[in-house]
N, C-alpha and C positions, 0 to 999 in steps of 0.2 A: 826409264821414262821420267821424263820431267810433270809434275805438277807443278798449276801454278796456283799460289795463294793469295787472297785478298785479307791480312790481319788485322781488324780491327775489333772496338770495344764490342761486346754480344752482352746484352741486357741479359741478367736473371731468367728473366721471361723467354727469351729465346731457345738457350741451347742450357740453364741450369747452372750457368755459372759467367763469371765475370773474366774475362779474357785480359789481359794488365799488355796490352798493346796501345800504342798511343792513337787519339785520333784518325780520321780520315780528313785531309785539309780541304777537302772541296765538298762530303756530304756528311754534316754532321750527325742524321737522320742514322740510328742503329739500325733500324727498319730494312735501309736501301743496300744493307748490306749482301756482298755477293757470294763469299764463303763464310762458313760459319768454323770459328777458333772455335780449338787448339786441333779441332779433325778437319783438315782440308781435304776437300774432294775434288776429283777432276772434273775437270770443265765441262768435260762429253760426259760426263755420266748424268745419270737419270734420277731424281730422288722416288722414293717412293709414292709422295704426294704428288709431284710433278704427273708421274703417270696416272695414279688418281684421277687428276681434275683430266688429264688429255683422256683416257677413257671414257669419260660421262661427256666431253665437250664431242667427244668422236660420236657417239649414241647419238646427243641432241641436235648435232650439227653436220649429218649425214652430208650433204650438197658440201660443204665444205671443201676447200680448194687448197686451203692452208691452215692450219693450229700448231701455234707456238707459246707452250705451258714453262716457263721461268722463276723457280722460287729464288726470290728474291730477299729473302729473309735470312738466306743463309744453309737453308737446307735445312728448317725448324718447323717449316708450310707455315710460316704467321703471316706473310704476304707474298704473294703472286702477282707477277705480270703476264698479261695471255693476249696473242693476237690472233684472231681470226680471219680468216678472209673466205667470204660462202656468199653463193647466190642468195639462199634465204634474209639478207639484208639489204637487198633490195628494193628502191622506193622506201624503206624506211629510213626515218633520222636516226642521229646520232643514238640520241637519250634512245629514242625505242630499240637500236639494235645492242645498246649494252643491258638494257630489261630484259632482252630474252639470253644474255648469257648470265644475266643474275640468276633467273630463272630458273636457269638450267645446273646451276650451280647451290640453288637454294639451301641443301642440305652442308654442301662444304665448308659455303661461307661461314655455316656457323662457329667454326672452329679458327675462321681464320682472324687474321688482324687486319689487313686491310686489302684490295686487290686494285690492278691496273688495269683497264681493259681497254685494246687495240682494235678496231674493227674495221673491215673493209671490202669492197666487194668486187670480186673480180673484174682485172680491166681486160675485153675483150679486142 
């Protein structure tokens, strides 16, 4: 089985040490990084935190049609991207249907470094 890796630099902060891979030439951002050096993990696999936050979004987000939970840090949980798609955002904006996934994440966010959030509501 093939894995595939994404090598770039991982900040201190992320995974505890400094990766000596050069660059990424299009995101300079450590942040937006997809696997995290020198332990690459497979694409289909699930990080701990990834289930995490898809557990509590699954609770708060029962109607829900779709959740798509992405650690995007590297597999470190410092940033997530997560898209939803639930009746429950309905008639609501933007700004209000990402307040009820802050929300509902209240306790996680504390730990993390930044999040993405995708929202949308079933096209019938």
């Amino acid at each position: 089985m093939s894995i595939a890796c994404y090598q770039a630099p991982i900040p201190p902060s992320c995974c505890g040490t400094d990766a000596p891979f050069p660059p990424h030439p299009i995101s300079p951002c450590p942040q937006a990084l997809l696997l995290c050096a020198p332990q690459c993990r497979a694409l289909a696999s699930q990080t701990e935190g990834e289930a995490q936050v898809m557990r509590v979004l699954q609770q708060k987000f029962p109607q829900a049609s779709a959740i798509k939970v992405v650690d995007i840090s590297g597999g470190c949980g410092a940033m997530y991207e997560i898209h939803i798609e639930s009746e429950e955002f309905k008639e609501k904006r933007t700004v209000q249907q990402h307040q009820m996934v802050n929300q509902a994440l209240k306790e996680e966010i504390k730990a993390m470094h930044g999040l993405r959030i995708f929202t949308s509501v079933p096209k019938h």
